[in-house]
C-alpha positions, -999 to +999 in steps of 0.1 A: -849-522-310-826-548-315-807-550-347-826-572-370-809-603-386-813-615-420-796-650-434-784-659-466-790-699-471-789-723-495-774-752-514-736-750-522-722-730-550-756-709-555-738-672-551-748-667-513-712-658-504-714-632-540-748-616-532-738-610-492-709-590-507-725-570-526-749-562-503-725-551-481-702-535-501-670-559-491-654-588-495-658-602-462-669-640-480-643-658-498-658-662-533-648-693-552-664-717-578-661-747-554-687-765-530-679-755-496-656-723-491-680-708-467-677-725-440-683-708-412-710-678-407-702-644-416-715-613-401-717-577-417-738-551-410-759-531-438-784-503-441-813-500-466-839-472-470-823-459-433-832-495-418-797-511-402-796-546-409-770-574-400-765-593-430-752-633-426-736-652-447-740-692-438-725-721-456-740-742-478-769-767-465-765-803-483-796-821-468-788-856-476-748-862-473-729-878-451-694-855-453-683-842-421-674-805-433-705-806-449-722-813-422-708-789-400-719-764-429-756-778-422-757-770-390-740-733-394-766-729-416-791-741-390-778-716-365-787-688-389-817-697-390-827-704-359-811-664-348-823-648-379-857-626-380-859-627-422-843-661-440-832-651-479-834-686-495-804-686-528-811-707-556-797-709-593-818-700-624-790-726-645-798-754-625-835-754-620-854-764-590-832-797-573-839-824-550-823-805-525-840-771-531-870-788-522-858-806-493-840-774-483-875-753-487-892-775-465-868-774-438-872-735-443-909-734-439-906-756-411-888-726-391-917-707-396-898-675-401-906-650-428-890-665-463-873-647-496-869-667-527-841-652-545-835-668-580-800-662-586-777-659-619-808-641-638-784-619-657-802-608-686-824-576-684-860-576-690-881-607-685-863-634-667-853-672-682-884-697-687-863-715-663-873-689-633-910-699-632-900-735-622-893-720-585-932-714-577-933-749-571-915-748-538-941-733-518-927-700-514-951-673-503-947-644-522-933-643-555-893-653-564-872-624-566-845-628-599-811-616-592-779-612-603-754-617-570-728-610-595-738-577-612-761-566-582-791-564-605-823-571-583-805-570-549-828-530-542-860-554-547-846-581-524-841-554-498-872-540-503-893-573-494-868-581-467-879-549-450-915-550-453-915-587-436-894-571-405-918-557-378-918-521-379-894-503-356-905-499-320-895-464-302-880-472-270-901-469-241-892-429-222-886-450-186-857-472-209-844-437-219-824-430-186-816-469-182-780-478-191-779-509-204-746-530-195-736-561-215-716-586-192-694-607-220-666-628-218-651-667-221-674-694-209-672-698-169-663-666-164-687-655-142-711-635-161-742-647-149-727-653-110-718-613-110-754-605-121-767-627-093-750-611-069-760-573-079-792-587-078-791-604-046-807-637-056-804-666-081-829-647-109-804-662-137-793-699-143-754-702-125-733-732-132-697-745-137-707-759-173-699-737-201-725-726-225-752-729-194-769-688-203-780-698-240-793-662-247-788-631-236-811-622-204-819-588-199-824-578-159-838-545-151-815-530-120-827-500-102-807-483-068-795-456-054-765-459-081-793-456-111-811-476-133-792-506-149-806-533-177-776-560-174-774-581-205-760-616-193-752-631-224-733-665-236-699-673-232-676-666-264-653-690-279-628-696-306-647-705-338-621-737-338-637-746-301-674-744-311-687-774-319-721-778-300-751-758-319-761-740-291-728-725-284-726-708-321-762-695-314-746-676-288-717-659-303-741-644-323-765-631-299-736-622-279-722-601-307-757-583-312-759-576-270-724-556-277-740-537-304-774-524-279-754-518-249-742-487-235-719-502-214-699-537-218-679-554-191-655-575-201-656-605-175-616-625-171-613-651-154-588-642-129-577-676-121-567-690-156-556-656-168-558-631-194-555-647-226-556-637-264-595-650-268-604-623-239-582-603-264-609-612-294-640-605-270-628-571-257-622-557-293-661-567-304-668-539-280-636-515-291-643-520-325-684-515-319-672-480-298-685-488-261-673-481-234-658-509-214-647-520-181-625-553-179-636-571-144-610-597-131-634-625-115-624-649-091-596-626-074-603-646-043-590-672-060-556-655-070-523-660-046-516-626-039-487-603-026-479-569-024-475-564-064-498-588-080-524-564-086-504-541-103-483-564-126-516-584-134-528-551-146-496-546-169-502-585-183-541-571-185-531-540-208-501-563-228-522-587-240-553-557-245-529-531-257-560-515-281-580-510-249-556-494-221-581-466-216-600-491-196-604-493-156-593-526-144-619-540-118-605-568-095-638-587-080-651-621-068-687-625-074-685-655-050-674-638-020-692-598-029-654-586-030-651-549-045-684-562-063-703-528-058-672-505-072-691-518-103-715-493-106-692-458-098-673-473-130-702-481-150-714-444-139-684-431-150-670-445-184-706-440-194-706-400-189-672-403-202-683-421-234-707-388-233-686-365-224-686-329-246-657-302-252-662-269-264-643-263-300-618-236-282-608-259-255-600-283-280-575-261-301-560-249-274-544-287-266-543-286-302-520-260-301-504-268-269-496-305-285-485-292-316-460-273-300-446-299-282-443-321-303-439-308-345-462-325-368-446-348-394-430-340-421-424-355-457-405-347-486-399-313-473-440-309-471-452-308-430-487-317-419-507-285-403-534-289-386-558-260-389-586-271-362-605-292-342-638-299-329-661-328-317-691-339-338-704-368-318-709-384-282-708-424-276-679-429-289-665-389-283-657-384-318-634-356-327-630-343-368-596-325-376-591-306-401-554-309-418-539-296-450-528-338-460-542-365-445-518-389-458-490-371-436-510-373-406-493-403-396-511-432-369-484-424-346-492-388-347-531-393-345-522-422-313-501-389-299-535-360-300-556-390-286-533-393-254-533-355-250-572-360-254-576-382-226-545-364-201-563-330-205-601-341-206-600-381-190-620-399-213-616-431-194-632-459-203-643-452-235-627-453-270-622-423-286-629-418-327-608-393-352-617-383-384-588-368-404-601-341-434-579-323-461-585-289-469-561-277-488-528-262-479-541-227-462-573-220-473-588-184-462-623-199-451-606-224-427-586-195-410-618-174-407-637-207-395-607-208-366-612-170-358-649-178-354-648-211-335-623-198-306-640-169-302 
């Protein structure tokens, strides 16, 4: 099921940005006591009573002004609300119910999407300020909530009704089970949907020159003698500087959450203008979220080509995406069908890759043979061992090893047992995850746990 989305709106100055971090647990919003930090949405994801939530964090909405950053915040606030499944609406206990609350609260019950009334700055414990009562008189269904953004007090019971208005969790059907899903994402006009269409072999999605024409992401359900495919066409991403229009921020967003439920993402360039540092942005969503990716070069019919250009466009590919060089390079045209069908052997393979298991001896065995190669660092007279290894998870392959300091085991060093990783076992395609644990200099169990584990 898709990960549910819950915004945090209100006036100005009313603690959204405070509350949002401490339901997360960072500091992703700028706080400040001034009208207007937040002024673009913020995204975070969160878990509560095992429920995985993405948390956003909008700017403040000023009904009635005629400022043009303030206006802009209106309508990122808008956006929330128009992706959001659950809308928490942020007032202030010191300031009573405004003008704009209400105005604010009828735009909100306009949307028609399940509201929270959070009374905010209601620091005291026990019974909250006479002041709080004042906030029935919005409308609100359900009672207001008092919290403290600041001190965290109240923010478990705001969770709680947040997650009794989503709809409960539905189990994914067993025929979706052996479907990879495959998220298409890239710049505007790069070809998303016209790569779809021609998998499919007809116009089932919406193709056109314009950037920002797919305003969603469209699932399509794919199946041939290469599998079973659901291929996620979402909206082209831009820089936040570049969006202006209110449809194109509703589809970063939805663009972002199509990364996070695919298996697969293909990471469309536009071959004729070139890899640039925005495809840079859009390829590390799907790094960073731990998919396995392909990055298709559209348009290569479009390219001036000689004997080399392949291969030095790759190098310009992997310079400018030098946090993703473990993935394949497709070179396509979805006009003309060129090397179009390749598609799905890669897709195949970085997913089983991205799945991809190895016993605990095989792994200490490179361990070893890397080790010896190449000495572990060394500080201060003290060197990093490494006592074992072995693989906990699938999708990304994640690998826990087990050292005596974790401070000495240096980026470069962890960069170097990721490249033996992927010369002995491949792993192409797919990132790869290490988790570094201390153990003390030489304890006995660790050495029996060794003995045991390579046996």
């Amino acid at each position: 099921m898709p990960q549910p989305v819950i915004a945090i709106v209100g006036r100005p100055n009313v603690g959204k940005s405070t509350l949002f971090n401490k339901l997360t647990g960072t500091r992703m919003a700028i706080v400040e006591d001034t009208p207007g930090v937040t002024r673009d949405r913020i995204y975070c994801e969160t878990e509560w009573n095992g429920r995985s939530l993405m948390l956003v964090d909008t700017g403040g909405i000023e009904p009635r002004t005629d400022d043009a950053m303030l206006a802009h915040m209106r309508v990122q606030a808008e956006i929330a609300i128009e992706t959001s499944d659950v809308i928490v609406f942020m007032t202030d206990v010191t300031a009573g119910v405004t003008a704009d609350d209400r105005e604010v609260a009828h735009m909100l019950q306009k949307s028609g999407k399940p509201l929270v009334l959070a009374v905010n700055k209601c620091d005291r414990t026990g019974e909250p300020p006479l002041q709080f009562y004042e906030f029935y008189e919005l409308g609100i269904e359900g009672d207001p909530i008092p919290v403290s953004s600041l001190h965290g007090s109240g923010s478990g019971d705001l969770l709680d009704r947040v997650c009794e208005l989503l709809p409960d969790e539905i189990e994914e059907p067993e025929e979706e089970k052996d479907t990879v899903k495959v998220a298409f994402i890239g710049k505007p006009n790069a070809g998303k949907s016209s790569i779809i269409n021609r998998f499919l072999g007809e116009d089932r999605l919406i193709v056109s020159d314009i950037p920002g024409t797919t305003r969603d992401s469209i699932d399509t359900l794919v199946v041939n003698g290469h599998g079973r495919y659901t291929f996620i066409d979402t909206a082209g991403m831009r820089r936040q500087s570049k969006i202006d229009s209110k449809i194109e921020h509703y589809s970063v967003l939805r663009a972002k959450l199509a990364v996070d439920r695919a298996d697969v993402c293909v990471i469309m360039v536009d071959g004729a203008a070139g890899v640039s540092e925005q495809d840079a942005r859009i390829a590390g969503i799907a790094h960073e979220a731990g998919k396995p990716s392909i990055i298709c070069v559209n348009k290569w019919d479009l390219v001036e080509k000689d004997t080399n250009t392949a291969s030095e466009y790759t190098k310009d590919v992997y310079d400018t995406l030098s946090f993703m060089t473990y993935a394949p390079v497709a070179f396509v045209s979805a006009l003309t069908g060129q090397r179009t069908d390749r598609l799905y052997d890669m897709i195949n393979s970085v997913y089983a890759m991205s799945h991809k298991r190895v016993t605990t001896g095989m792994l200490n065995d490179v361990l070893n043979d890397a080790t010896a190669r190449v000495q572990p660092p060394s500080d201060k007279g003290k060197r990093l061992k490494i006592y074992y290894m072995t693989q906990n998870a699938v999708a990304p392959p994640t690998f826990v090893i087990f050292c005596n300091s974790a401070a000495l085991f240096h980026f470069s060093y962890q960069r170097y047992i990721e490249n033996q990783l992927r010369t002995v076992f491949g792993f192409e395609g797919t990132p790869i995850k290490l988790i570094i644990r201390q153990k003390g200099d030489a304890p006995g169990e660790i050495s029996g746990e060794i003995k045991e584990r390579q046996a």
